[in-house]
MILUMKE-7972 format. One record per residue (C-alpha): x, y, z; residue number from 1. Coordinates in steps of 0.2 Angstrom, whole numbers, always signed. Layout:
residues N
+-------+-------+-------+-----+
:     x :     y :     z : pos :
+-------+-------+-------+-----+
:     X :     Y :     Z : NUM :
...
+-------+-------+-------+-----+
end
This chain:
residues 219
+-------+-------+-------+-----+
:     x :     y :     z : pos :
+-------+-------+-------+-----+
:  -570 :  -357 :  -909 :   1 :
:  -568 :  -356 :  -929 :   2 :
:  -570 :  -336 :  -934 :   3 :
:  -575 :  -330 :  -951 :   4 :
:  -564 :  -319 :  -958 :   5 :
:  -573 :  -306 :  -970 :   6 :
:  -567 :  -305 :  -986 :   7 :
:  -558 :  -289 :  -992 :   8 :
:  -568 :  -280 : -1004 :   9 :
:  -564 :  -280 : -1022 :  10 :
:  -553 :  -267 : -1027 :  11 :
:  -561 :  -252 : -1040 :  12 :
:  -554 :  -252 : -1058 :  13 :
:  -545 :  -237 : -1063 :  14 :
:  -562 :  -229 : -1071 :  15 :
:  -573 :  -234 : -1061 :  16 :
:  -567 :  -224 : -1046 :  17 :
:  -563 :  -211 : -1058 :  18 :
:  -583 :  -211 : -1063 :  19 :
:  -586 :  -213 : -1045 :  20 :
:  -577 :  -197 : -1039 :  21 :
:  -584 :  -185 : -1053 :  22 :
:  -603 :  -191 : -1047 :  23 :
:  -597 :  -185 : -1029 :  24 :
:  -590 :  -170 : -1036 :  25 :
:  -604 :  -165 : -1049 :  26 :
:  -617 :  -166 : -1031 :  27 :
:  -607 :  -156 : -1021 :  28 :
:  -602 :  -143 : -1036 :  29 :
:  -621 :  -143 : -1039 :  30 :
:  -623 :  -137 : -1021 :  31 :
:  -609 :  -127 : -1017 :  32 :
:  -603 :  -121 : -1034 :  33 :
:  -584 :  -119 : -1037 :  34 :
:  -580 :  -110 : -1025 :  35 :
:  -590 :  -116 : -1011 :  36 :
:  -584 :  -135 : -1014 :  37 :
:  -567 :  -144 : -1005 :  38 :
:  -558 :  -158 : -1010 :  39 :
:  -561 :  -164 :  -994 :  40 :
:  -579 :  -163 :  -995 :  41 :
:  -581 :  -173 : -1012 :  42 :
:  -566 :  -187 : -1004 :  43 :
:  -578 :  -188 :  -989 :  44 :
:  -596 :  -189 : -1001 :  45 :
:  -585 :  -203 : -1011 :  46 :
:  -577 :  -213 :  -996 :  47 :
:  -559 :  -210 : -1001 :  48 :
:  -546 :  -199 :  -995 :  49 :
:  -540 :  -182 : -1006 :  50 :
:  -525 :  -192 : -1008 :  51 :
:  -535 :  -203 : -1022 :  52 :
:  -544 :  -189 : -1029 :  53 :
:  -527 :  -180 : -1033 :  54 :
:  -521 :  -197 : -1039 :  55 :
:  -534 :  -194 : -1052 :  56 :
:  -535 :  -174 : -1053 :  57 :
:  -520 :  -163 : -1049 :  58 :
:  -531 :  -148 : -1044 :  59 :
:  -548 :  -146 : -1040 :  60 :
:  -549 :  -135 : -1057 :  61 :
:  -545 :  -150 : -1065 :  62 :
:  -558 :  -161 : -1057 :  63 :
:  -574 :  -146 : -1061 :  64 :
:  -567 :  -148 : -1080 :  65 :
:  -570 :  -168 : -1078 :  66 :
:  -586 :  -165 : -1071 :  67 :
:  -591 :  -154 : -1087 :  68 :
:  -583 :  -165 : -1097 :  69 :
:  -591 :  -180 : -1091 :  70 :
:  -609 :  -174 : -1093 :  71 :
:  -605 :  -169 : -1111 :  72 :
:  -597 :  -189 : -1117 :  73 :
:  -613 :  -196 : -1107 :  74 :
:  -626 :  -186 : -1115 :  75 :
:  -636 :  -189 : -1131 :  76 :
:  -628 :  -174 : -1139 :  77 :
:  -621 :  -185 : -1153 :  78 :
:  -638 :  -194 : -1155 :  79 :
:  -646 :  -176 : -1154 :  80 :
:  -635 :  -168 : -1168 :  81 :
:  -640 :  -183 : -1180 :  82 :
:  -657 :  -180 : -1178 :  83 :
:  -658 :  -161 : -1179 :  84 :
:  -647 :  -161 : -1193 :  85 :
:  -659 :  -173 : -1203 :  86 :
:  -674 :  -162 : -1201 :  87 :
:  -663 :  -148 : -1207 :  88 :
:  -658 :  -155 : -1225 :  89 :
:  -678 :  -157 : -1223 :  90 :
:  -680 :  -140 : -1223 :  91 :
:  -694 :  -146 : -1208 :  92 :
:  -692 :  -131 : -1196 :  93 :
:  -708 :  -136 : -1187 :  94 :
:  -697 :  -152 : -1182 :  95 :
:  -682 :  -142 : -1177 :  96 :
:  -691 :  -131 : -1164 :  97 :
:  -697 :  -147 : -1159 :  98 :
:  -681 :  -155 : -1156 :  99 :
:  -670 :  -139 : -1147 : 100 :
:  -685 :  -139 : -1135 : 101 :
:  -685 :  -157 : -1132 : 102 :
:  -668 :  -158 : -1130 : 103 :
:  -669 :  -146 : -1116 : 104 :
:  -683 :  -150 : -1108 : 105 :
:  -674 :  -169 : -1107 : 106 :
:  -658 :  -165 : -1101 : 107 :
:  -669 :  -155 : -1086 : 108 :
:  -675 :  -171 : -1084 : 109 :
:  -662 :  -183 : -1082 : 110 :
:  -650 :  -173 : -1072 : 111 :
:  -651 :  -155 : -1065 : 112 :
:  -638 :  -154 : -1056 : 113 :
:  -625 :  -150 : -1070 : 114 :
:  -639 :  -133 : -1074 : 115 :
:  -635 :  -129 : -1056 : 116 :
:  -617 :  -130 : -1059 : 117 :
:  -617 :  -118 : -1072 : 118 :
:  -630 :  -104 : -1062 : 119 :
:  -616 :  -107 : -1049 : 120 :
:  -603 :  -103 : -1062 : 121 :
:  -613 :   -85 : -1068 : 122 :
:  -615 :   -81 : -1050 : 123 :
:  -598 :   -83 : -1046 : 124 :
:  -591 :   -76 : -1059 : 125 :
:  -581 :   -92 : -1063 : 126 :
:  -577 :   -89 : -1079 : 127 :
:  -567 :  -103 : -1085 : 128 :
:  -583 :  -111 : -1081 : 129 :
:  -591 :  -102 : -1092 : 130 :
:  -579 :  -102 : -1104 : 131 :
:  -578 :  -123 : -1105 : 132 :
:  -599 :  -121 : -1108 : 133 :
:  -599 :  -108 : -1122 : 134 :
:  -585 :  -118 : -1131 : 135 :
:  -598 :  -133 : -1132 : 136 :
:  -611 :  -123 : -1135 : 137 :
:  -606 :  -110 : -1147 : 138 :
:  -605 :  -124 : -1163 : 139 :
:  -622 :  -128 : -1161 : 140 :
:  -626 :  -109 : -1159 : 141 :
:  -619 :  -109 : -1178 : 142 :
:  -626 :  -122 : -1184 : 143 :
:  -645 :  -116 : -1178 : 144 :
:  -640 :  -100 : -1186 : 145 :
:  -634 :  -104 : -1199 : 146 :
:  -650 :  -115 : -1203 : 147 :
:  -664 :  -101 : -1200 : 148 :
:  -651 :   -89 : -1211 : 149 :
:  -654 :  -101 : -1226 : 150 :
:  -673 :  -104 : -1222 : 151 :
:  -674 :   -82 : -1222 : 152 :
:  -665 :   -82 : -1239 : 153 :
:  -677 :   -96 : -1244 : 154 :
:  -692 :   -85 : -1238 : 155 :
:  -699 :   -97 : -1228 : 156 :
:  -697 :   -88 : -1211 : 157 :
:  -699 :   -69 : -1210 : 158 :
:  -686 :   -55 : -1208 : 159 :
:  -679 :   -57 : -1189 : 160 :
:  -662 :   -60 : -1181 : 161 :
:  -660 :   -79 : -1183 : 162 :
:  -652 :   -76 : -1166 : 163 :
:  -667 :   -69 : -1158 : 164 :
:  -676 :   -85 : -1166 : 165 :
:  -666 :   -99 : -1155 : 166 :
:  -667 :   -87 : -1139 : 167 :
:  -687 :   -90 : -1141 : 168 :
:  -687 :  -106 : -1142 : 169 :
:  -672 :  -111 : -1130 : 170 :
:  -678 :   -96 : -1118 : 171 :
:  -695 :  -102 : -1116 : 172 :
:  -690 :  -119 : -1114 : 173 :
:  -675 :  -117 : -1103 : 174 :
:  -686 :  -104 : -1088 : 175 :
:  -699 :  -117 : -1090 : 176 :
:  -686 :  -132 : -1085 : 177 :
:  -679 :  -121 : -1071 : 178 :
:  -695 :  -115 : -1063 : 179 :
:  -701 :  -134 : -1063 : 180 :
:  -685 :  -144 : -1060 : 181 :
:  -675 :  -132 : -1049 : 182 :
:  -687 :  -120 : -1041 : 183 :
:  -702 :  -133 : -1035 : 184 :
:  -717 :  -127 : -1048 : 185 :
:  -729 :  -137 : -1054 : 186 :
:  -738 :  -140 : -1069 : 187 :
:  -748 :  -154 : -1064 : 188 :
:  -759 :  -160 : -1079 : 189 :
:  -746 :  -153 : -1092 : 190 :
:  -734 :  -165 : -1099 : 191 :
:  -715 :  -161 : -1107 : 192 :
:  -724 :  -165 : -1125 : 193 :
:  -738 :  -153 : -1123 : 194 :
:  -725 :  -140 : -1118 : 195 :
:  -713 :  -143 : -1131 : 196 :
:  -730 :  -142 : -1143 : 197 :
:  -736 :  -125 : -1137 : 198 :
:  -719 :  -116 : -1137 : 199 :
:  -716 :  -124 : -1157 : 200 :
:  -734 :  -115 : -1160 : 201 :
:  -731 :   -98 : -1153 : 202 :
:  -710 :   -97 : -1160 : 203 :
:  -719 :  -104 : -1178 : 204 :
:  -732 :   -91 : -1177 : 205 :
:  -720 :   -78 : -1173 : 206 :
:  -707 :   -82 : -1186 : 207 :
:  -717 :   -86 : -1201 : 208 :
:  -718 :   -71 : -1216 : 209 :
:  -731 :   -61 : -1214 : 210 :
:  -738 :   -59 : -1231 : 211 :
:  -745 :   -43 : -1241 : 212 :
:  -762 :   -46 : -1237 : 213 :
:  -760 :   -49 : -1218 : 214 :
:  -751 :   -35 : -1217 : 215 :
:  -764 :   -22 : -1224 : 216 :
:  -772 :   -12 : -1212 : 217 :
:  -792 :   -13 : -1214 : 218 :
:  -800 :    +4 : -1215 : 219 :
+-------+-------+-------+-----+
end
């Protein structure tokens, strides 16, 4: 009787079981946070053994940082910096909320769980994973800053902590992300553009100058 031998499968390249094992990690990171997750768990979610994922990370440390690290290089952060930076030398603030809040509301959208991993990092009080976040974040921090400083000095926005400014318009975005896209709410009939639009209206009608006449108290 002639029997069929099956075929051994192909073996994975170098990356690709690299890619493989920080999209197993990053799902049980995002569930378990750091210190709820095992090496074994992730080898298991992947199909391998933990001797191949410390073939690729020495430590389970070293594996979370991929996981951040990976998001980042994946993203459209670079695309992202591009286009805010051009509406900046534009001086078109309007276009700037615009594109912090839709940045946001995107990165909700295509992948959650990496938002997940950072609550889990705050609640745990991991703080080299807070620390790898702020690192990232922190430059474009500056750079916001730095643009609603100039467009004060310019007197096109009114006295207020330029601070303050991105925490609107990142704050309101971010809770709404989180109550839709990790705790099950729903705004049916609203779409992501019409939310970006509303909170561009309320931070624009907060920030602009509030002019002499305005101001006046009418006796």
């Amino acid at each position: 009787m002639l029997q069929i031998q099956s075929q051994p499968r192909p073996r994975m390249s170098g990356n690709d079981r690299r890619n493989q094992l920080l999209e197993a990690a990053l799902e049980v990171f995002s569930r378990k946070g750091f210190e709820g997750t095992t090496t074994k768990e992730v080898a298991a979610l992947a199909g391998v053994t933990e001797a191949i994922i410390f073939r690729h990370f020495p430590t389970k440390q070293a594996l979370y940082e991929a996981v951040l690290d990976h998001h980042v290089q994946s993203s459209d952060l670079q695309e992202w910096l591009v286009e805010i930076r051009r509406w900046m030398d534009q001086n078109n603030d309007e276009e700037v909320l615009r594109s912090i809040a839709a940045a946001i509301l995107k990165a909700y959208r295509a992948d959650a769980r990496y938002e997940r991993v950072l609550l889990f990092a705050a609640l745990e009080g991991h703080e080299l994973g807070l620390a790898h976040n702020r690192q990232l974040v922190a430059p474009i921090y500056e750079l916001l800053r730095d643009y609603f400083a100039r467009r004060q000095q310019e007197g096109a926005i009114g006295d207020l902590n330029p601070g303050a400014i991105i925490g609107a318009i990142a704050g309101m975005t971010k809770n709404h992300a989180m109550i839709t896209q990790l705790f099950g709410y729903s705004t049916e009939g609203t779409t992501d553009e019409e939310v970006v639009e509303n909170f561009v209206r309320i931070t624009m009608n907060g920030i602009r100058p509030v002019s002499a006449e305005s101001n006046t108290v009418k006796k």
